[in-house]
Biotite code that builds the C-alpha atoms (Angstrom):
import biotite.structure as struc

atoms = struc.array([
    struc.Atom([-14.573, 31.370, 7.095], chain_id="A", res_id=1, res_name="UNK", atom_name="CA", element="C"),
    struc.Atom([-12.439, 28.098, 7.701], chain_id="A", res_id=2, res_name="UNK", atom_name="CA", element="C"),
    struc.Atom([-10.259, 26.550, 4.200], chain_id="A", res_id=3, res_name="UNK", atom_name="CA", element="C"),
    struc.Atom([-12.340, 23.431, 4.289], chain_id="A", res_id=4, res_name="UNK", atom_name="CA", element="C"),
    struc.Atom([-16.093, 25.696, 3.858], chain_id="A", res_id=5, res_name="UNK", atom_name="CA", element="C"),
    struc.Atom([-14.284, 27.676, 0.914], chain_id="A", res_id=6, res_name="UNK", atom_name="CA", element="C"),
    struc.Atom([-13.304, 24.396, -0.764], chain_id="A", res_id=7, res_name="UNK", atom_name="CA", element="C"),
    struc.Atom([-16.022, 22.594, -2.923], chain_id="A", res_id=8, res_name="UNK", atom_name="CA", element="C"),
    struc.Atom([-16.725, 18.749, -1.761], chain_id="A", res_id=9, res_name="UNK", atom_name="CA", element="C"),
    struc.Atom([-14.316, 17.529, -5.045], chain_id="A", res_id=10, res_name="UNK", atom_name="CA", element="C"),
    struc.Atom([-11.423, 19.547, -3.695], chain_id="A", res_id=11, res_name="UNK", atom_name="CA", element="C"),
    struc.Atom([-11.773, 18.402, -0.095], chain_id="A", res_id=12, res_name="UNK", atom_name="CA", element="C"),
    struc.Atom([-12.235, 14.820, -1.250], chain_id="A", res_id=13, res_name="UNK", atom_name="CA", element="C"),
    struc.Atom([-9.121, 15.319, -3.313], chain_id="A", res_id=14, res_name="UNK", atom_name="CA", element="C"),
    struc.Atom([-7.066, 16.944, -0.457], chain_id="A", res_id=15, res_name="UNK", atom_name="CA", element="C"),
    struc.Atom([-7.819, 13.439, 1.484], chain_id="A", res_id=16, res_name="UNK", atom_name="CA", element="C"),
    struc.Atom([-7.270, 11.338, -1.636], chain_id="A", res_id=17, res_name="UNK", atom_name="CA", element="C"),
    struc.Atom([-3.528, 10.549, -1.626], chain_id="A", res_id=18, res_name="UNK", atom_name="CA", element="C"),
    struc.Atom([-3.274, 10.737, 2.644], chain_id="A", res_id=19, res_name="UNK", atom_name="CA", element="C"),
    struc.Atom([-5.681, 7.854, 2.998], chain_id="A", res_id=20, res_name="UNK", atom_name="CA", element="C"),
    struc.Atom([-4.656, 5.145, 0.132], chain_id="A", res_id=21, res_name="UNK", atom_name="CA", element="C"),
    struc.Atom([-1.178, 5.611, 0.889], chain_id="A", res_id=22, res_name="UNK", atom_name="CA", element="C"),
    struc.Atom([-1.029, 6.215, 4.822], chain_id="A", res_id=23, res_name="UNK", atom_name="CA", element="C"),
    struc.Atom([-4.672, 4.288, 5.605], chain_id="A", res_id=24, res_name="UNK", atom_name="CA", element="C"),
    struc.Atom([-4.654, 1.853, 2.812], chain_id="A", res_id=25, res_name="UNK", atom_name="CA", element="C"),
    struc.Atom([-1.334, 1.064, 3.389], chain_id="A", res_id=26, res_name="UNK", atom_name="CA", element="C"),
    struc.Atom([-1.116, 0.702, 6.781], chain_id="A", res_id=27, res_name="UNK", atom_name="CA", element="C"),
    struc.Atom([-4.056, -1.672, 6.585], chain_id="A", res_id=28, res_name="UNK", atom_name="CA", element="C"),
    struc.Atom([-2.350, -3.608, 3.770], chain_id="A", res_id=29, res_name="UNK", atom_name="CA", element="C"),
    struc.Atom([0.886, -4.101, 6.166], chain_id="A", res_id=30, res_name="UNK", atom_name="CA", element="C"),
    struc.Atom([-1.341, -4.876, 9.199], chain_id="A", res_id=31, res_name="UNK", atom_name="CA", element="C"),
    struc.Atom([-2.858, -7.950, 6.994], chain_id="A", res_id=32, res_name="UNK", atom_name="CA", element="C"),
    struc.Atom([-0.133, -8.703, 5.437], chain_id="A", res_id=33, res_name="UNK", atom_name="CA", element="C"),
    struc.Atom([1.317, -12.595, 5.843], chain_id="A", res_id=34, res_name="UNK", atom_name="CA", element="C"),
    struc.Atom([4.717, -11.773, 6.333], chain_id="A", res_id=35, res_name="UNK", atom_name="CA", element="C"),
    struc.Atom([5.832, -14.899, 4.733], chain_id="A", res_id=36, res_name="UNK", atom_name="CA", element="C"),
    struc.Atom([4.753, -13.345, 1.419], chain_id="A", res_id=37, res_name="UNK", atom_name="CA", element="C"),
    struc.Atom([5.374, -10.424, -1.035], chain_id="A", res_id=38, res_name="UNK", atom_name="CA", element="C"),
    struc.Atom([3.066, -7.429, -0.899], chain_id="A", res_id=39, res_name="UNK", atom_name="CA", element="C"),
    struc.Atom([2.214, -9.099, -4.769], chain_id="A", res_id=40, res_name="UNK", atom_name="CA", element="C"),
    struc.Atom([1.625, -12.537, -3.108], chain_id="A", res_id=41, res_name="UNK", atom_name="CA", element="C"),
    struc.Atom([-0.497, -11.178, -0.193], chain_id="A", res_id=42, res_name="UNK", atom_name="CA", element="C"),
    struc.Atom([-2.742, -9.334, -2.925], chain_id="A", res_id=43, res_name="UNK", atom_name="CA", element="C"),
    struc.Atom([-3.128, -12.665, -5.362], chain_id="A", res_id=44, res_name="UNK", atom_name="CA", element="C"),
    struc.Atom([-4.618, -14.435, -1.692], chain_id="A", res_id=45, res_name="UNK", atom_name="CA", element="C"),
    struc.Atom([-6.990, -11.610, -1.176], chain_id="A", res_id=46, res_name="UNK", atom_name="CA", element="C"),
    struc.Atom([-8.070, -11.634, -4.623], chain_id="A", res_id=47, res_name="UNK", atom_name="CA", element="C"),
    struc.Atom([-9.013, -14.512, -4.999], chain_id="A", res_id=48, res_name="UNK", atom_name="CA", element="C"),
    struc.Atom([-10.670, -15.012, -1.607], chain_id="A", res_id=49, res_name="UNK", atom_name="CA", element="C"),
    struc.Atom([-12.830, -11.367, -1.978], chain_id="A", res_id=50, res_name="UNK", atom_name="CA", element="C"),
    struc.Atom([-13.329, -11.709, -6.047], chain_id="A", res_id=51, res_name="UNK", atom_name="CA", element="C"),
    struc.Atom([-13.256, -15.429, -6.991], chain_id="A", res_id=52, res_name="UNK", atom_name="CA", element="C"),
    struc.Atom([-15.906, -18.298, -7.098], chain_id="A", res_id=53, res_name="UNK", atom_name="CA", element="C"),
    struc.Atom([-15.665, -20.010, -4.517], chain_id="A", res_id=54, res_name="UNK", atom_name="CA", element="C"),
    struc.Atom([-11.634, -19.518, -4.249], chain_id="A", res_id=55, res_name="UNK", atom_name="CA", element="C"),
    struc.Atom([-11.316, -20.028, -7.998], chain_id="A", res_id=56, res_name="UNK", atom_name="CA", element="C"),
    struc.Atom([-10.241, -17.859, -10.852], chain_id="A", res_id=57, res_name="UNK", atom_name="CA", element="C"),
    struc.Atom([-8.699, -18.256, -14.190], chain_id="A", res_id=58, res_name="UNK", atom_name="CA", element="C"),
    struc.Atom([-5.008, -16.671, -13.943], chain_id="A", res_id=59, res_name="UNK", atom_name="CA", element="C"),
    struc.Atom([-5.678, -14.379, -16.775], chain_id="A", res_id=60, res_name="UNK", atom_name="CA", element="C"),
    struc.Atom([-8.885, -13.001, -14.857], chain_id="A", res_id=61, res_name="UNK", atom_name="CA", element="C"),
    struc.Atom([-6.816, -12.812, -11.657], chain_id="A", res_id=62, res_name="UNK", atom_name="CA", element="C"),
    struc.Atom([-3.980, -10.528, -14.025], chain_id="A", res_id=63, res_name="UNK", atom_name="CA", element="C"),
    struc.Atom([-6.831, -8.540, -15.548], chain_id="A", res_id=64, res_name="UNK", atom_name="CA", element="C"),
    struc.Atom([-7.894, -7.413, -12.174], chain_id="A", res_id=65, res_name="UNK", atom_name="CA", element="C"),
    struc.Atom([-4.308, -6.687, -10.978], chain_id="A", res_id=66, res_name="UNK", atom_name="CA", element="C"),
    struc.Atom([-2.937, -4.786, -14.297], chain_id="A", res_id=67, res_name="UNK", atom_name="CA", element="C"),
    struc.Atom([-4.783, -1.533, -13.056], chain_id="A", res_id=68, res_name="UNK", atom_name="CA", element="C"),
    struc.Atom([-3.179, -1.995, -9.634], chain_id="A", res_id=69, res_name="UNK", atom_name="CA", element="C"),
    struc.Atom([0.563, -3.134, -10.366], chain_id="A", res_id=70, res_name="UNK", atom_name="CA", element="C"),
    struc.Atom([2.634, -2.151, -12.880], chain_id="A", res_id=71, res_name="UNK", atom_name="CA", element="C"),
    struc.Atom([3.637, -6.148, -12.940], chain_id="A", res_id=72, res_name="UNK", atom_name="CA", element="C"),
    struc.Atom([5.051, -8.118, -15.778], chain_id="A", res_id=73, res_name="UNK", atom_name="CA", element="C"),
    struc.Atom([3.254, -11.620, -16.836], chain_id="A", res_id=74, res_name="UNK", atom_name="CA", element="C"),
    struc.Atom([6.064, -13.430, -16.125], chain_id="A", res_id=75, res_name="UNK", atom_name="CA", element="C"),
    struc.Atom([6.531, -11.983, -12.347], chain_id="A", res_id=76, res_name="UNK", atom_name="CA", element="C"),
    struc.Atom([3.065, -12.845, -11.829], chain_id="A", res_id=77, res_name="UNK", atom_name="CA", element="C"),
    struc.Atom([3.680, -16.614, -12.985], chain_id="A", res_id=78, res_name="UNK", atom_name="CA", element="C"),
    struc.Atom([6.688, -16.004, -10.473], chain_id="A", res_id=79, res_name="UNK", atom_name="CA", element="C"),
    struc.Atom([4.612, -15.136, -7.486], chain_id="A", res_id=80, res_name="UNK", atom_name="CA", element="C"),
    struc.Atom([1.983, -17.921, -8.443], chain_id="A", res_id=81, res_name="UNK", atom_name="CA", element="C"),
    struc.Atom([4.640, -20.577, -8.826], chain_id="A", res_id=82, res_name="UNK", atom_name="CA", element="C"),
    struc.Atom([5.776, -19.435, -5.231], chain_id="A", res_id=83, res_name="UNK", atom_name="CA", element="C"),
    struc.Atom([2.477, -19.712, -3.879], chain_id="A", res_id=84, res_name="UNK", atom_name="CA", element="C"),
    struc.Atom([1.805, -22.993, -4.984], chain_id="A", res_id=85, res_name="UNK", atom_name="CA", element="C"),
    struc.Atom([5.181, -24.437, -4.218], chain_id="A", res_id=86, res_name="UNK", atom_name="CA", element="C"),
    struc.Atom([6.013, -26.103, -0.716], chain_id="A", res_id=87, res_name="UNK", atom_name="CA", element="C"),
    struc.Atom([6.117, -25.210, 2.078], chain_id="A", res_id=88, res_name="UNK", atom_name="CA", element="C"),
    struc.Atom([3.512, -22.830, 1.243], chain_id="A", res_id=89, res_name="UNK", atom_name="CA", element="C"),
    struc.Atom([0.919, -24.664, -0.707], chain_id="A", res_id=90, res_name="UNK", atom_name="CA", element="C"),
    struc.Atom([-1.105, -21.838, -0.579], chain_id="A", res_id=91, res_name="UNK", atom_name="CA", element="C"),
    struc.Atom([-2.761, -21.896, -4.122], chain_id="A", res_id=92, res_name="UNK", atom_name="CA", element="C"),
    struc.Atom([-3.240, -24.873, -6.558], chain_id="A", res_id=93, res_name="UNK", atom_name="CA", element="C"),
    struc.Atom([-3.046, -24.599, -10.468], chain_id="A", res_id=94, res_name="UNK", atom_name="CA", element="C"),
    struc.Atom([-5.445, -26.756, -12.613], chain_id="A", res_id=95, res_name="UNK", atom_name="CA", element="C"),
    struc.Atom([-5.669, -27.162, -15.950], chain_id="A", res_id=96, res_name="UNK", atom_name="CA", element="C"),
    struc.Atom([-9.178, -24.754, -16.806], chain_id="A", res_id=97, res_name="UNK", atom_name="CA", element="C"),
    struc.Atom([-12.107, -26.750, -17.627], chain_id="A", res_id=98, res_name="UNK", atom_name="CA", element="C"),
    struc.Atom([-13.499, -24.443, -19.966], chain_id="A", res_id=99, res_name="UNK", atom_name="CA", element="C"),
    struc.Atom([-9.971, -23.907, -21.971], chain_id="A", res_id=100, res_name="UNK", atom_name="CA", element="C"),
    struc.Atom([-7.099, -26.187, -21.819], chain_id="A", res_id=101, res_name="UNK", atom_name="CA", element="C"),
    struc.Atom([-4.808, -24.155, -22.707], chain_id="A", res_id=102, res_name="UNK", atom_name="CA", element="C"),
    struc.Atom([-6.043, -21.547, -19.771], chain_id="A", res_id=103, res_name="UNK", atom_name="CA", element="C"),
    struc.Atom([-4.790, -22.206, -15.768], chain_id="A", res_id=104, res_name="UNK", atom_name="CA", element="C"),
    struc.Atom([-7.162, -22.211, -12.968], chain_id="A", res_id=105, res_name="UNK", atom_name="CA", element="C"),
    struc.Atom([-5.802, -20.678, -9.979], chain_id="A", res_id=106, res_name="UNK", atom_name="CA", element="C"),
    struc.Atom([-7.164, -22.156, -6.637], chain_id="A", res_id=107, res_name="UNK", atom_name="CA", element="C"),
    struc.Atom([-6.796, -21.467, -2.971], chain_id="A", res_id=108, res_name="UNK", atom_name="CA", element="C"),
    struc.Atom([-5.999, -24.709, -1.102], chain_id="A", res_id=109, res_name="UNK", atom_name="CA", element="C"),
    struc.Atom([-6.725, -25.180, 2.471], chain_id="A", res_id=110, res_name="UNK", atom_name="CA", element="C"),
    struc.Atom([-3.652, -23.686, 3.395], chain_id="A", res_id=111, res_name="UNK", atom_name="CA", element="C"),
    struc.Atom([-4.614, -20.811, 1.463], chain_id="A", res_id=112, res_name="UNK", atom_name="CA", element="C"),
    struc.Atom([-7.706, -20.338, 2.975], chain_id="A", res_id=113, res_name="UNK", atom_name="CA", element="C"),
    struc.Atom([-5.860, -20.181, 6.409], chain_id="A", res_id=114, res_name="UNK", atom_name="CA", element="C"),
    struc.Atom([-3.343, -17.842, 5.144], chain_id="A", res_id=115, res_name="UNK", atom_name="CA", element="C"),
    struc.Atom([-6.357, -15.672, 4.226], chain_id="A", res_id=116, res_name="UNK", atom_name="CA", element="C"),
    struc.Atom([-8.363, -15.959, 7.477], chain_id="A", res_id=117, res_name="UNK", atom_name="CA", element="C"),
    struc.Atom([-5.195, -15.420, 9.018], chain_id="A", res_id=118, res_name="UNK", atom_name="CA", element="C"),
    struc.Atom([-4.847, -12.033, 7.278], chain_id="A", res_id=119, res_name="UNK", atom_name="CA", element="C"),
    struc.Atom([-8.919, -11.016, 7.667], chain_id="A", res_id=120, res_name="UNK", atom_name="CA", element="C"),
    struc.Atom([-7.887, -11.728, 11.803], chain_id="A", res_id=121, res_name="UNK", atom_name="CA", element="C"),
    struc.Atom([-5.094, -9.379, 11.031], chain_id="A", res_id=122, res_name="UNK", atom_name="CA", element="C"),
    struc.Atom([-6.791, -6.750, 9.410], chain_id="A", res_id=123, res_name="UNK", atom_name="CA", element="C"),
    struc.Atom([-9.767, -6.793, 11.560], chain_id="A", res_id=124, res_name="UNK", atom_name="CA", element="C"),
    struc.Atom([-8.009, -6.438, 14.550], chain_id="A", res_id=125, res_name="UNK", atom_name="CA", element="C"),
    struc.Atom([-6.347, -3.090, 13.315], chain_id="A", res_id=126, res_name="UNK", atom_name="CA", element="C"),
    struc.Atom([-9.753, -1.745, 12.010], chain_id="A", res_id=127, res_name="UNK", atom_name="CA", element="C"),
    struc.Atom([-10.984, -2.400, 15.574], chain_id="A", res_id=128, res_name="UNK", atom_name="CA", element="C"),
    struc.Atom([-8.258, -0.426, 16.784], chain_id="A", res_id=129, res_name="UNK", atom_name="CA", element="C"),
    struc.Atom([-9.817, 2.713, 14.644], chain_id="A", res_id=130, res_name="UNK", atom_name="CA", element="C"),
    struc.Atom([-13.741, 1.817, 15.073], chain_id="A", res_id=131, res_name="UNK", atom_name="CA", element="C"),
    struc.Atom([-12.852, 2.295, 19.051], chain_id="A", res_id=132, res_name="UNK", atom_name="CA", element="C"),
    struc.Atom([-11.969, 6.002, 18.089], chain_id="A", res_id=133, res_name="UNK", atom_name="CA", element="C"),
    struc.Atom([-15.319, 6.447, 16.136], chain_id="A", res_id=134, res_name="UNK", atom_name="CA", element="C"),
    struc.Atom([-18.685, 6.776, 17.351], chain_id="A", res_id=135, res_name="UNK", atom_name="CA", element="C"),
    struc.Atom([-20.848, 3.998, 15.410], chain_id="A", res_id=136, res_name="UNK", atom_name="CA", element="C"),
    struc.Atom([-22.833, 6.393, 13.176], chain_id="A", res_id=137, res_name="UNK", atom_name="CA", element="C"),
    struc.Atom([-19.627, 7.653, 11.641], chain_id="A", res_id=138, res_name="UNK", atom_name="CA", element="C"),
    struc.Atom([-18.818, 4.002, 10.994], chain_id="A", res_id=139, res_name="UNK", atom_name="CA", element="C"),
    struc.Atom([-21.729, 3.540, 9.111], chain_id="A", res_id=140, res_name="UNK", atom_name="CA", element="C"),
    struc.Atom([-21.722, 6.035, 7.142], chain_id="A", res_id=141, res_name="UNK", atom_name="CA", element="C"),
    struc.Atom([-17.995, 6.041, 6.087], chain_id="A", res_id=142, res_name="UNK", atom_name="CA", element="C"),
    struc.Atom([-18.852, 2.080, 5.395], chain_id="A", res_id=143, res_name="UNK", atom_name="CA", element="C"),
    struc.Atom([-21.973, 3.168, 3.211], chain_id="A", res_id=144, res_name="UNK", atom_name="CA", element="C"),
    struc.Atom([-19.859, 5.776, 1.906], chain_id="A", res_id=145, res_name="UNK", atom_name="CA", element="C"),
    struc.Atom([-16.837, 3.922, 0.816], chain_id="A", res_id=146, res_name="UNK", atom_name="CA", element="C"),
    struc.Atom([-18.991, 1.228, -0.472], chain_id="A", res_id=147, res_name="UNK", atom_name="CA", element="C"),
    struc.Atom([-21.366, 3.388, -2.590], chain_id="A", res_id=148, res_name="UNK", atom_name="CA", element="C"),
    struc.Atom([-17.828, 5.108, -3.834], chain_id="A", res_id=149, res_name="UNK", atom_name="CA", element="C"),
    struc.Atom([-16.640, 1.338, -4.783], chain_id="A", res_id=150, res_name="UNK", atom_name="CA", element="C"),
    struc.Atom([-20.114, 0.887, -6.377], chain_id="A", res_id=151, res_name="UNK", atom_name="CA", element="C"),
    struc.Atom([-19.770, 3.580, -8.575], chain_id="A", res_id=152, res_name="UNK", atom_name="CA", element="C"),
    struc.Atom([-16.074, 3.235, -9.913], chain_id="A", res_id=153, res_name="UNK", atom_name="CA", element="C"),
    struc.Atom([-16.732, -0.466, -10.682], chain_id="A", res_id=154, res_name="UNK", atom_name="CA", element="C"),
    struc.Atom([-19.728, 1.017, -13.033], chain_id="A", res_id=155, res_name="UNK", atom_name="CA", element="C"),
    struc.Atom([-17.201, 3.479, -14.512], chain_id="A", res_id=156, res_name="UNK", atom_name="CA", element="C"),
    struc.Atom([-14.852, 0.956, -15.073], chain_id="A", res_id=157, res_name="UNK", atom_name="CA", element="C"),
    struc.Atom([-18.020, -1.523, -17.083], chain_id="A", res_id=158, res_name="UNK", atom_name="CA", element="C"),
    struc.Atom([-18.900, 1.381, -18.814], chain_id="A", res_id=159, res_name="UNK", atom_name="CA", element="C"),
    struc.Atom([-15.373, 2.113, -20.177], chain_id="A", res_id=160, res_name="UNK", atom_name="CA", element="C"),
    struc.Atom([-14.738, -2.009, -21.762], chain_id="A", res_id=161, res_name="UNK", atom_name="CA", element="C"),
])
């Protein structure tokens, strides 16, 4: 009997766990990456393009979503926002919030929406270069798959505030 039909489904998952967020994940993070920026920087543009309204987001939303992900002080975050919306990059705009004054409203500008489509280009261009190894059934199932697995660990994650 081969290791992987002894193992249950959890343990094989786990076994692939680390391999593809650090060697996949990462190498799809450098592949986007603008290499103007920080790896901090390059994940502030995504988030706001892939999790903001309309390229908008309160900065304490924005450092909700990246406490989990970065063990990053508030004040290096103001750092790599202050960057980002200094010349020449221009990339993201801060406005006083609307519904708080005392609250920022982070905002990509049209620069920042370049830099962004600039990194989706990027990154879709190295996907390509795996979906040519695949045959399209196993694309669509490891896209249902990783999106049902998303799914479910943003439910955890409502369940548990």
């Amino acid at each position: 009997m081969s290791r992987t039909s002894k193992q249950s489904i959890e343990s094989r998952f786990l076994d692939l766990y680390y391999p593809f967020h650090y060697e996949v994940g990462f190498a799809v993070e450098r592949a986007m990456r603008d290499p103007r920026l920080t790896q901090l920087q390059n994940v502030i543009l995504w988030t706001l393009h892939s999790s903001a309204e309309e390229g908008r987001m309160p900065r304490k939303q924005l450092e909700a979503i990246l406490g989990p992900w970065f063990e990053v002080t508030s004040s290096a975050l103001s750092k790599a926002i202050r960057n980002l919306t200094a010349p020449p990059l221009d990339l993201l705009e801060l406005r006083e919030n609307p519904a708080s004054a005392r609250e920022k409203l982070l905002i990509l500008t049209p620069n920042g929406q370049a830099a962004v489509n600039g990194m989706k280009k990027r990154g879709e261009k190295f996907i390509a270069r795996i979906t040519t190894e695949l045959k399209r059934n196993e694309i669509a199932e490891g896209v249902n798959f990783l999106s049902r697995v998303s799914e479910i660990v943003q439910g955890f994650a409502k369940q548990e505030e």
